[in-house]
Short mmCIF file of the C-alpha atoms (twelve columns), coordinates in Angstrom:
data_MODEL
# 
_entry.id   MODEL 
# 
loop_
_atom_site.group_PDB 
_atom_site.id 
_atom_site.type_symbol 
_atom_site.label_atom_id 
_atom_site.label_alt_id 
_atom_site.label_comp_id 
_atom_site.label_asym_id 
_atom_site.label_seq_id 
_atom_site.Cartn_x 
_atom_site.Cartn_y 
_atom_site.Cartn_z 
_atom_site.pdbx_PDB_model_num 
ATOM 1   C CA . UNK A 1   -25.369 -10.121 -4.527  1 
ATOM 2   C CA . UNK A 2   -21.652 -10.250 -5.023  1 
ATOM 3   C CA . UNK A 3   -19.746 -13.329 -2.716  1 
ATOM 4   C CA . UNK A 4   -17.112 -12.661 -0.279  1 
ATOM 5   C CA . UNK A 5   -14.808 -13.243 -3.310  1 
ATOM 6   C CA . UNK A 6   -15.801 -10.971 -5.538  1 
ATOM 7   C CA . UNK A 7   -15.873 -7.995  -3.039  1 
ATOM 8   C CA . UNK A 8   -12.146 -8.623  -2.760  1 
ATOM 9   C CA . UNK A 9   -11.273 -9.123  -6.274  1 
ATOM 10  C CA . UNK A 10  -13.426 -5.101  -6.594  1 
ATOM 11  C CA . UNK A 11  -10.831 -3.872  -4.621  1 
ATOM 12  C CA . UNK A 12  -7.672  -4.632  -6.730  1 
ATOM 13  C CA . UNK A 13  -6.644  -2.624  -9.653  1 
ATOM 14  C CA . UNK A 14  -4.178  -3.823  -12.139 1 
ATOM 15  C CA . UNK A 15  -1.737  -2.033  -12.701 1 
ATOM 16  C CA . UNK A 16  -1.753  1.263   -15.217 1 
ATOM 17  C CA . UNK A 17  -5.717  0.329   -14.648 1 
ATOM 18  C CA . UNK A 18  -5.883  3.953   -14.213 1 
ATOM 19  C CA . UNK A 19  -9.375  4.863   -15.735 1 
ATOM 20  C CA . UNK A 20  -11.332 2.470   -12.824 1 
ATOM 21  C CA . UNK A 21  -8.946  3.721   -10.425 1 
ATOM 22  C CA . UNK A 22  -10.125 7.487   -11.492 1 
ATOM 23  C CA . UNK A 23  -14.057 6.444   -11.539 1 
ATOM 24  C CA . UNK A 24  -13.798 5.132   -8.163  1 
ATOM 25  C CA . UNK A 25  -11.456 8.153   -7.059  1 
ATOM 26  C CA . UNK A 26  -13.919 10.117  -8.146  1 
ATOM 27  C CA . UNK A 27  -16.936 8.150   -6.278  1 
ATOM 28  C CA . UNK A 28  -15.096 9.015   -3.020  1 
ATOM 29  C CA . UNK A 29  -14.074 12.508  -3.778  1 
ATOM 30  C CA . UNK A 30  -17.678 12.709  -4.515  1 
ATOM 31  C CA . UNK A 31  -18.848 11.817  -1.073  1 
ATOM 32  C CA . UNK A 32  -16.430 13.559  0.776   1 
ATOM 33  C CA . UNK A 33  -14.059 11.395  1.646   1 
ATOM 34  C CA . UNK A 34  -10.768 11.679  3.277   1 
ATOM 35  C CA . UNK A 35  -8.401  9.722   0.907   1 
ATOM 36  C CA . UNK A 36  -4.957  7.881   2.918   1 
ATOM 37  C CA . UNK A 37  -2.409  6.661   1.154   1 
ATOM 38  C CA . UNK A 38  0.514   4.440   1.825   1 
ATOM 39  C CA . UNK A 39  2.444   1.645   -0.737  1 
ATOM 40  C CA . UNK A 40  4.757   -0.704  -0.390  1 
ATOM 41  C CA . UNK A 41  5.868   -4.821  -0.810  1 
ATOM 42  C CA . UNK A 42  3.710   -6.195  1.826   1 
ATOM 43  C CA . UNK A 43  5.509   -9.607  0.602   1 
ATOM 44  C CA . UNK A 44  4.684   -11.555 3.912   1 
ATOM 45  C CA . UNK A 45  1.738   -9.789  5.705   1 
ATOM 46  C CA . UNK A 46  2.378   -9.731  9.488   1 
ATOM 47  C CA . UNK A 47  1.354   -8.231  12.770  1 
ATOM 48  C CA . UNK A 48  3.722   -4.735  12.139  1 
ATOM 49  C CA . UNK A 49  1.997   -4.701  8.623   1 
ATOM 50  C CA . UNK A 50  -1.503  -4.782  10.207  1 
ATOM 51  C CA . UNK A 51  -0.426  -2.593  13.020  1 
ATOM 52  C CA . UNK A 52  0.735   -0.116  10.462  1 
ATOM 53  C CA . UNK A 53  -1.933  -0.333  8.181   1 
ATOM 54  C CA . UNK A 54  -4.721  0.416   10.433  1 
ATOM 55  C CA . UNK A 55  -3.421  3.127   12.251  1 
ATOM 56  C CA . UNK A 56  -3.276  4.383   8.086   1 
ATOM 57  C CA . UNK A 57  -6.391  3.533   7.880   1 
ATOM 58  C CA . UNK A 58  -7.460  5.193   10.800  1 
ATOM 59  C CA . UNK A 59  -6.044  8.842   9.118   1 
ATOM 60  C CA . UNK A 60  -9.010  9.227   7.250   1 
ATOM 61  C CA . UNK A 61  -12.115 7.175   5.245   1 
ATOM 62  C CA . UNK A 62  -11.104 5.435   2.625   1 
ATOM 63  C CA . UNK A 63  -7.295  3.694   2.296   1 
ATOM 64  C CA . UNK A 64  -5.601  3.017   -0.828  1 
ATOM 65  C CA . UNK A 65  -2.574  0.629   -0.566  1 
ATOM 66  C CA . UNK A 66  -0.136  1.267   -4.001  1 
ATOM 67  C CA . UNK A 67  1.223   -2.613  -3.944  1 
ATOM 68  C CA . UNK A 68  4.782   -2.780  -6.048  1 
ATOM 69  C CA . UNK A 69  4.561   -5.393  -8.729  1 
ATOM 70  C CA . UNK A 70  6.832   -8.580  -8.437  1 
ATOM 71  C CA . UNK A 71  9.438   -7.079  -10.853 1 
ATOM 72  C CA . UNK A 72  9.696   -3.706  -8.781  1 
ATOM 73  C CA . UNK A 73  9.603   -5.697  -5.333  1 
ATOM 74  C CA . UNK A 74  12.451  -8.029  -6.665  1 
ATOM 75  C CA . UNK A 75  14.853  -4.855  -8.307  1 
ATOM 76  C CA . UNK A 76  14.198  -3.322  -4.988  1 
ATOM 77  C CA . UNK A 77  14.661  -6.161  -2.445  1 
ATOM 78  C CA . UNK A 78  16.674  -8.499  -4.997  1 
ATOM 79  C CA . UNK A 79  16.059  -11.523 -7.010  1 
ATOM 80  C CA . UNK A 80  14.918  -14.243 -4.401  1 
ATOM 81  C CA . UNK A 81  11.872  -11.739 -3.638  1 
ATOM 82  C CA . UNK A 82  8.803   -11.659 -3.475  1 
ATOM 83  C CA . UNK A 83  8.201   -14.568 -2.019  1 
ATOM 84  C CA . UNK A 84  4.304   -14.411 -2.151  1 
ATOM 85  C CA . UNK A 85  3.476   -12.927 -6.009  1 
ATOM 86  C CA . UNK A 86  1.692   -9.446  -6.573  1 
ATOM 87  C CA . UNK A 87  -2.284  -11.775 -6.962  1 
ATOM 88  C CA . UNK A 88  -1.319  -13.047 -3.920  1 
ATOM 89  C CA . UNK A 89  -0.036  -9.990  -2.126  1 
ATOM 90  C CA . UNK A 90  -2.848  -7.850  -3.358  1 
ATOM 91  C CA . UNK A 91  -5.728  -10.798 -2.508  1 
ATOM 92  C CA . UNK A 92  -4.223  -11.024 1.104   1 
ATOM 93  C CA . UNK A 93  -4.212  -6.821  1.333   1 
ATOM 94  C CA . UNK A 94  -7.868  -6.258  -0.149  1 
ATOM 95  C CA . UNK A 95  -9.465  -8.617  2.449   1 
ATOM 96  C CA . UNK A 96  -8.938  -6.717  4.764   1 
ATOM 97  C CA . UNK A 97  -12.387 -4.686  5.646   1 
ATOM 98  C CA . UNK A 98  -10.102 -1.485  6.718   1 
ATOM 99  C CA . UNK A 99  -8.986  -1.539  3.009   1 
ATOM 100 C CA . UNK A 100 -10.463 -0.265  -0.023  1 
ATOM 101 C CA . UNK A 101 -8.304  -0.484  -2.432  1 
ATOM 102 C CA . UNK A 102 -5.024  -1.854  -3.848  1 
ATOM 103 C CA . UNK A 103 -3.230  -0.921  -7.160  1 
ATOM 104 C CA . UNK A 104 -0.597  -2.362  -8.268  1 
ATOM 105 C CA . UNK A 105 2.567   -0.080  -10.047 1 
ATOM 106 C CA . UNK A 106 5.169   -1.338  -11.694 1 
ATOM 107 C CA . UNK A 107 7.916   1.400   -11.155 1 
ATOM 108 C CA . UNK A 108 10.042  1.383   -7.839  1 
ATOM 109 C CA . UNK A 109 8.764   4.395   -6.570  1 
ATOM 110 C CA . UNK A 110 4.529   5.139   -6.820  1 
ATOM 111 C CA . UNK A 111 5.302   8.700   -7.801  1 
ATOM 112 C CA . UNK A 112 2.808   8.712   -10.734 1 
ATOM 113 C CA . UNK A 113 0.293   6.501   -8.850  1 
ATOM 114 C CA . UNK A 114 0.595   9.261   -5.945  1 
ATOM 115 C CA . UNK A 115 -0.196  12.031  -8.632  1 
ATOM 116 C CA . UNK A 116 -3.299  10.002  -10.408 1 
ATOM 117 C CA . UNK A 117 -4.534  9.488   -6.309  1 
ATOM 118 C CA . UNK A 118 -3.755  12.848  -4.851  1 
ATOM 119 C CA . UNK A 119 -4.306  11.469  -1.562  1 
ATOM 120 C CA . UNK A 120 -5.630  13.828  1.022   1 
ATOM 121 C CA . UNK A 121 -3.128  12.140  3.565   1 
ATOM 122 C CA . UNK A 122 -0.031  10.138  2.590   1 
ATOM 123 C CA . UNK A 123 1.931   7.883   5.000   1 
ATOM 124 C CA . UNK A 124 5.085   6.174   5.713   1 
ATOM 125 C CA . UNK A 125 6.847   4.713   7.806   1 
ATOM 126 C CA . UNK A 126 9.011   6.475   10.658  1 
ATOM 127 C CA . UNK A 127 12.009  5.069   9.286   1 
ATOM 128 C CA . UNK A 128 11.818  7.919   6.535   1 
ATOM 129 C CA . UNK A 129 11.803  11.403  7.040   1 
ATOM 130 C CA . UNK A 130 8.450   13.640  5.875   1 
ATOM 131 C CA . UNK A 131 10.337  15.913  3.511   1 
ATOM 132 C CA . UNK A 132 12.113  12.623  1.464   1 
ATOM 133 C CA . UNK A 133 8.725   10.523  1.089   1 
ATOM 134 C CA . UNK A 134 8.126   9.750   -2.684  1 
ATOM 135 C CA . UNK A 135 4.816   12.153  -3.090  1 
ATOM 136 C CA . UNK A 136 5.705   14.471  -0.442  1 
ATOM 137 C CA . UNK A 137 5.409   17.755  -2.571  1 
ATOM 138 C CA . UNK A 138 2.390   16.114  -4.499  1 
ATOM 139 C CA . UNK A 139 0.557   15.899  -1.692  1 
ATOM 140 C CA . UNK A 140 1.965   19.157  0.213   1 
ATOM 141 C CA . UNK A 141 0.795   21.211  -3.278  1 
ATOM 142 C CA . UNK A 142 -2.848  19.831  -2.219  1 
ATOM 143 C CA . UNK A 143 -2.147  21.456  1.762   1 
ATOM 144 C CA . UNK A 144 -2.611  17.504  2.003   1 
ATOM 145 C CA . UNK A 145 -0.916  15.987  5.393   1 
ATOM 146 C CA . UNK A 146 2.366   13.696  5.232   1 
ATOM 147 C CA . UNK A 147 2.406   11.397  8.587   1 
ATOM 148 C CA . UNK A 148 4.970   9.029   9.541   1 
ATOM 149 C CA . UNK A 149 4.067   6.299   11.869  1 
ATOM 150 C CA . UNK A 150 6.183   4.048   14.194  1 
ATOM 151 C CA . UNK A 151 6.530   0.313   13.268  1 
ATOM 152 C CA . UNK A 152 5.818   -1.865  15.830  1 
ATOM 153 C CA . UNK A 153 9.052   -3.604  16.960  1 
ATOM 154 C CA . UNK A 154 10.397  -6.942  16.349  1 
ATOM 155 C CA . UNK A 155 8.116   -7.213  13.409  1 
ATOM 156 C CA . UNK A 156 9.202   -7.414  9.824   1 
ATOM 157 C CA . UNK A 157 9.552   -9.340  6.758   1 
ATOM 158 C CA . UNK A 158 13.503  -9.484  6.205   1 
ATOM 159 C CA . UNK A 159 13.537  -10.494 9.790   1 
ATOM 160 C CA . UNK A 160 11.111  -13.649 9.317   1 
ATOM 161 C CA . UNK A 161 12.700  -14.840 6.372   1 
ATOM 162 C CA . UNK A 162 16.401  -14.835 7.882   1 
ATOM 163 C CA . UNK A 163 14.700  -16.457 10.887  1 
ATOM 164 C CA . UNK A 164 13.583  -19.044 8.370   1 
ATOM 165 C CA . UNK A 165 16.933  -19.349 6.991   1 
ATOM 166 C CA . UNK A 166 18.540  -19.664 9.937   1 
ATOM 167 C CA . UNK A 167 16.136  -22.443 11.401  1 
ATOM 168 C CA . UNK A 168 16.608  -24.578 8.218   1 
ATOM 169 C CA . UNK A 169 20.720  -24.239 8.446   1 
# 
């Protein structure tokens, strides 16, 4: 019987891992199950990230988390990020039991990770409009659902780390 380890370790695919990612797509698909989507940097997991992540969750059976690598998290947030690395980020995500799966992409947008997925529900947050998520018309081709969600306020990972800052100066 696998350990505790080992169950979260299952849950992680590398990226461009795309052949397990398909088998296990496939499983699911198989047993009719409602595939959710959602990505992002998840660089210091907090409250808003698990108050976001299971109301995902809670959109259909099975999440998948698309996790940006460390080289798309820093072009995107800049060169003193992430400050937890993509094993790290992607250990911390996959132990949670709501999860079942994170993949890792190294582009700044998961635009081919949404197309290999085809999620039967993709979300974002509220911050973005449905009509300009990345995946949007992927998922809309598929009469799949785009939701938004609200984040819950006071809660987010720019705001720790200037808190941080701040404390130290």
């Amino acid at each position: 019987m696998p350990g505790k380890k080992e169950i979260i370790e299952r849950k992680i695919v590398e990226a461009g891992d795309y052949e397990s990612l398909s088998r296990q797509l496939s499983y699911w698909r198989f047993h009719g199950k409602k595939l959710v989507f959602t990505n992002g940097c998840f660089d210091i997991l907090h409250l808003g990230h698990i108050d976001y992540l299971s109301k995902a969750a809670g959109l259909g059976d099975v999440l998948v988390i698309g996790l940006n690598s460390d080289a798309s998290v820093s072009r995107l947030k800049g060169p003193e990020r992430p400050v937890n690395d993509q094993r790290a980020r992607a250990q911390v995500l996959a132990s949670l039991f709501f999860v079942r799966g994170v993949v890792l992409f190294e582009e700044d947008t998961p635009y081919e990770l949404i197309k290999i997925v085809q999620p039967d529900v993709l979300v974002k947050g509220s911050d973005y409009r449905s009509e300009d998520i990345v995946g949007y018309d992927v998922v809309k081709a598929r009469n799949g659902q785009v939701v938004t969600l609200d984040f819950l306020e006071g809660y987010s990972t720019s705001s720790i780390i200037e808190k941080l800052r701040s404390e130290k100066a």
